[in-house]
Structures are given as C-alpha cells and as structure tokens.
N, C-alpha and C positions, 0 to 999 in steps of 0.2 A: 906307740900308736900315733904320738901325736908327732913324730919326727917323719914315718912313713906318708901321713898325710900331706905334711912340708911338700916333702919329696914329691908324690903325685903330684902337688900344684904346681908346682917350679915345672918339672916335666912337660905338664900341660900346657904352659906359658910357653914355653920353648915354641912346645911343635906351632902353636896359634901363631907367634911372630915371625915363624918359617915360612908358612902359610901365607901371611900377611904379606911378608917383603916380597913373595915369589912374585904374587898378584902383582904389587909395584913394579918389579922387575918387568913384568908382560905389558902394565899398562901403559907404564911410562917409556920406558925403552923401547920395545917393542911394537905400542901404541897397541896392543888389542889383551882380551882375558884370556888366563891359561888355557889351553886348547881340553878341550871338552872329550871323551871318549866315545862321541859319536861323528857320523858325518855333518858336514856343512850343510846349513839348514837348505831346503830341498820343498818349498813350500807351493801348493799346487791347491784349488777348488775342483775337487771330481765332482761337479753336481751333474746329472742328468733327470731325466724325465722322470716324474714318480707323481703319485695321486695318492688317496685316500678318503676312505668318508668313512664316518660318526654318527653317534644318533643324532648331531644338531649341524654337523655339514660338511664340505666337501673341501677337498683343498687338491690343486693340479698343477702343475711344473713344469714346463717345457722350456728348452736351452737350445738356445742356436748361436753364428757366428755374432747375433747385433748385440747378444743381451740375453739373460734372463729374467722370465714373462712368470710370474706366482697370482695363480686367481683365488680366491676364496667364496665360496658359497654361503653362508649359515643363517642359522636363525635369531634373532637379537633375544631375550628375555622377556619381550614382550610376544612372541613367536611369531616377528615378520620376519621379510628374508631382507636378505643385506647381500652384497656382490661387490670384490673390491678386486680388483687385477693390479698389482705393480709391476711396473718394468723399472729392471735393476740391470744397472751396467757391470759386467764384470770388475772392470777396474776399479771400482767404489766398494764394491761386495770383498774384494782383494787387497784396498786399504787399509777396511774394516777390520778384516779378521789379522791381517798380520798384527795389528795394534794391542789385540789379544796376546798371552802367552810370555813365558820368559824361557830362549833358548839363546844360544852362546855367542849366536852375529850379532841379535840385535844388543845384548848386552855390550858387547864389543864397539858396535857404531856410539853409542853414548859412551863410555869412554872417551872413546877417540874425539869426542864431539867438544868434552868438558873439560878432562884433563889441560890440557895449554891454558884455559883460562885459571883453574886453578894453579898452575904451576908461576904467572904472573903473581897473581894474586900473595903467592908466597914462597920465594926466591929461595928462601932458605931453605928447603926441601929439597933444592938442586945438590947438596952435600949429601943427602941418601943418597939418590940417584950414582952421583959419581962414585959411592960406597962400593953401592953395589954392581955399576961394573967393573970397578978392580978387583973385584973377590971372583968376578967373571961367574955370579949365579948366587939366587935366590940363599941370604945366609940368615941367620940370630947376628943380630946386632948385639953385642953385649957392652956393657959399662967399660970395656979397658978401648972398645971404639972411640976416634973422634968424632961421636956423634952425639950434642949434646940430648937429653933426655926429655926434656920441655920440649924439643922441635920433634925427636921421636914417635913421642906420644902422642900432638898434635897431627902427626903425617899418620898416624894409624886412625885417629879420629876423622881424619879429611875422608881415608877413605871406607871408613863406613857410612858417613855420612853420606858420599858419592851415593853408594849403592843404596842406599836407605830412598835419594831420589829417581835412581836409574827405576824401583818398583816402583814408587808412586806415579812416576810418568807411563805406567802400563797397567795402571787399575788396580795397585795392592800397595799396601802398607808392611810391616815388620810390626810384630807384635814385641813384648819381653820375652826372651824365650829366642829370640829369632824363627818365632812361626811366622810364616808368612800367609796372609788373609786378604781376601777382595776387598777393597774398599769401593762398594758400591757409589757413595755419593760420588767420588772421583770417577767410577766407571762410568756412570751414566754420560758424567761431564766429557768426557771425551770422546765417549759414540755417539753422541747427542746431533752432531753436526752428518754423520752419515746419514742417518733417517731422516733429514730435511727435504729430499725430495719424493721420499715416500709417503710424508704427512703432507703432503702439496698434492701428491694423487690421493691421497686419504680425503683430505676437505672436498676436491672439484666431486669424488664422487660418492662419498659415503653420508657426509656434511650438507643440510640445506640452510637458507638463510631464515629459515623457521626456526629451525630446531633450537632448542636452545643448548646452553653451556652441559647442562648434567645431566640431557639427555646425550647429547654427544659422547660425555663421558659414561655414562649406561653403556650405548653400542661399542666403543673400545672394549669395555669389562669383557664384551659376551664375546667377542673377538678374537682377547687373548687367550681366554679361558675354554673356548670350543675346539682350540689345538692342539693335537695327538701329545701324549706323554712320555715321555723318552729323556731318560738320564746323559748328558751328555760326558764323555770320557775326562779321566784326569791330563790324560797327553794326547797331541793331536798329532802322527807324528812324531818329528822332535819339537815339539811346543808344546811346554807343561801349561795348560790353559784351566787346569782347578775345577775341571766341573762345569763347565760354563761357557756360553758362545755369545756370543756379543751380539748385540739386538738384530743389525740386520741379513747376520747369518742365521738366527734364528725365524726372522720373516723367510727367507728363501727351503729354509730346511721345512718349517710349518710344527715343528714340534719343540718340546723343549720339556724342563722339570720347573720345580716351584720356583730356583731364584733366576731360570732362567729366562720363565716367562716372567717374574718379577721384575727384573731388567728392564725387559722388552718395553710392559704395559709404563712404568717408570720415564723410561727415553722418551716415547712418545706422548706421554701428557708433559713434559718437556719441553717441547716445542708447542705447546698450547699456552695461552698469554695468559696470566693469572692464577693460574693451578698450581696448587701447593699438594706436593704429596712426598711419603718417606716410603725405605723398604725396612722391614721389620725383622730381625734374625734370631731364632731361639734352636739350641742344639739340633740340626737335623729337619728344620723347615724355615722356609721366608715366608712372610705376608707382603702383601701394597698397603700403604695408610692413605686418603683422603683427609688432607687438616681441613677443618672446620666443617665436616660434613656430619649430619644429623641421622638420625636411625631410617631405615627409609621402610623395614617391614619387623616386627617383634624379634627377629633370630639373630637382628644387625649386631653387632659389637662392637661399639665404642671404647677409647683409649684416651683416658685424658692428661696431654703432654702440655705441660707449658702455658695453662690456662686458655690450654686448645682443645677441642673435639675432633678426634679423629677414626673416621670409619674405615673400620677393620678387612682388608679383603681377601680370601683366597681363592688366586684363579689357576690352582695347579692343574684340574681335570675338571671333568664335567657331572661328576655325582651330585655336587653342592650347584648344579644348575639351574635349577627353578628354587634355589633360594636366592642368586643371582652372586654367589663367591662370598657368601655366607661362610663364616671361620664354622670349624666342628665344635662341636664342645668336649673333645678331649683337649684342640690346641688351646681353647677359653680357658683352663685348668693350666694347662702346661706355663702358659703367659702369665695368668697368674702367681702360680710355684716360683717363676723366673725372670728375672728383667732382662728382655728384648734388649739387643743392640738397634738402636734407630738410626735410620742414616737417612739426613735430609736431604732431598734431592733439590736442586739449584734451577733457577733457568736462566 
C-alpha cells in the first residue's frame, strides 16, 4: 500500500511540473498564458433602457450616445422622498467592470507586464528558459538536467507567487487549497476611485449642509437596501466574476444580492472622510459593519471587534425595512455559532 501511494505522489509531481514548465514555456517565451479553450475575450456592456418600482421606489434607465443617465426615486426610513439621477460615462462604467473578473488576456497582459522585471531580478532562470527551448516544449525537468534544483524550485515559487499577485491585483486572494475568494477590503480599494464622481453627484444632490454625518449615512442605508434583488452570475461571458459586480455596475444595473450590495454601500461610505466600516462574511450571507456606532432602535445588533462597537447592517432587500437593515435573528444565531470573516475597509 505504501509503495502504491509513493507511486501516486511521484506521478502527481510529474504531471504538476509539466504543468508548470508549459506555463514558463508560454510566459516567458512566448510572453502570454497557455491559450485558453475559449475565444478571445469579447467584452461589451449591453445596457439599455429598463425601470422598475418597489414598495419603497423607483429606479429608470435610459442610454444614449453621451452616456448613461440612472435616476432613483425612494423613500429614506424616515418616509421622506429622496431623488438622485447619476450620469455615468460609458467609458468609466467599461473600466470599471473589466477590472472585475479573471479571463485569459487579462491574465496574459500581467504577465507580460511583470515577467522582464522578474527575469532581471533573477538572471539565473535564464538556464530554464534556454532548457526549455532545446527540448523545443513544455518537459519534467529531472535531476540527471543541468538544472540546478535550488534555482528550480525557486523559479516554480516565482511563479506562483506571480499569479498569487496577478489575483490580488483583481479583487481576490488564493486561499490554502487554491480556492480562490474575494478579497473585499482590496475590492472596495480598487473600485473606490470609479464612484468618485457618483459620490460628487450624490453630496450636490442628496447631501445638505444641515444634515449631519449619520444622517447622511441613514439615507445611503435606505438607498442601497430599497434596490431590486437579484443574484448576480458566476461568469459574465468569458469573465469568471464569482457572483458579484463591482459597485458601479451595480449603481447602473439598480440591483444586486447581499455582498453585492455590501460592496456598493462599503465603496461609497469610502469616499466619505472619517467613516470607518467592514463587510462581514458568514457561509452563504455578507453584512455592512458601522465601527463605533451605537444601537440606534432595540433590534440593532452590536459586534464587538477590537474594543470597538460595531453596528450590524443588512441591506440585502427590503423586508428588514422599517427596522432600517436590522440583521434577522436567525443571522444573530448563525454569527453567533460562527466567526465572521471581517474585512476592513480602507479609505
């Protein structure tokens, strides 16, 4: 049994460094990743005209050659109305969302991007290289190679490493396992700067010089959380995007699911100066945190991180609406049962 199991690992090892060199072979040589068994990415925003309305408001769409125009209608939590229209430029909207997703050009452009500077940085990798175009393709380097094993093992660490940064520069980490997972605090940080000009028509017309700080932050809650509910797909396309659209394709879409509107409401208190807030992750739901924010009606739920108070929000739909994104008390239990992933968001 235990000779058979040998066996399997060795086998296994093989095929992974086969694997491995091919990649080399395509990144370095080649300058791009093995070619993909789909077409070349083909990425387009079909948005046109669409409306909707809710028990608490309205939300309308219209596209033309300048730009697309997204109004919202609703009611705040205190049941006044509120009215916000942004104009979004395609090309900003088109940024945005390619910045989402992992498909095989853009994986490709970073490569290409990084590679030469690591190959500087470490000359001696140039002897794989030359390896492996005299064997003329992707081979198992083995010990009877002149290829020492310290610089082998090294060049297979380089390019994990690579790719370990190619996801983090797109909003995801590598878990152990190689599952790969959002990293929210990094997402927010890099959609952060598309919503800059949406939070700039948000203040001139949503924002008075009365209001204060956490009532402003009130009217966002009821904002995000009065918006249609809808899962968004694991691929968009050829663009594995995990469930999730980046904040300001989800302003133009008007819908979204729990971490998408988590995102959203996240990005945009983001760009607000002083606000401290995390997203919360427990199997199969997000919440928003508020740090240092205090109960504000009996049903609030508090979390206490860090010798911080933090109020608890969910703005997935609108049932928990006149408690104002009051958690349910099955997720109070479930938080309980289970420690949340927190992820702090930055400004």
């Amino acid at each position: 049994m235990f000779a058979y199991d040998k066996i399997r690992i060795n086998c296994l090892l093989i095929v992974v460094l086969v694997i491995s060199y091919g990649m080399a072979y395509h990144l370095i040589i080649r300058g791009k990743f093995p070619r993909f068994p789909t077409r070349h990415l083909s990425f387009q925003l079909d948005f046109g005209d669409e409306a909707w309305t809710n028990a608490v408001g309205t939300f309308q769409r219209n596209v033309d050659e300048t730009g697309i125009t997204v109004t919202y209608l609703w009611l705040d939590y205190n049941r006044k109305s509120k009215q916000i229209s942004f104009q979004i430029q395609a090309d900003t909207l088109y940024s945005s969302s390619i910045r989402l997703g992992i498909h095989s050009e853009s994986r490709s452009d970073f490569y290409k991007q990084h590679w030469p500077e690591m190959l500087k940085q470490q000359p001696e990798w140039r002897n794989i290289v030359d390896h492996i175009i005299q064997k003329k393709g992707p081979i198992h380097l083995s010990k009877q190679d002149d290829i020492d094993d310290a610089i082998r093992l090294k060049f297979l660490e380089g390019c994990r490493q690579l790719e370990k940064e190619f996801y983090i520069s797109r909003g995801f980490y590598v878990r152990k396992g190689k599952r790969v997972e959002i990293d929210y605090t990094g997402f927010v940080a890099i959609h952060s700067i598309f919503l800059k000009d949406c939070m700039r028509q948000w203040i001139d017309q949503v924002s008075t010089e009365t209001m204060k700080t956490s009532e402003c932050i009130q009217t966002l809650m009821s904002f995000v959380q009065q918006m249609e509910y809808e899962i968004p797909p694991m691929y968009d396309g050829q663009r594995w995007i995990h469930g999730l659209w980046p904040p300001l394709e989800t302003l133009v879409r008007g819908k979204g699911d729990c971490d998408t509107k988590a995102v959203l409401f996240s990005t945009m208190l983001s760009r607000i100066e002083g606000i401290e807030s995390m997203i919360l992750i427990i199997p199969g739901h997000a919440f928003n945190g508020l740090v240092g924010w205090h109960k504000r009606m009996p049903r609030d739920t508090i979390l206490h991180h860090r010798g911080q108070d933090v109020l608890l929000l969910d703005l997935t739909s609108t049932p928990n609406y006149a408690e104002q994104g009051a958690i349910h008390e099955l997720d109070k239990q479930n938080i309980r049962n289970q420690i949340p992933m927190i992820y702090q968001i930055k400004q």
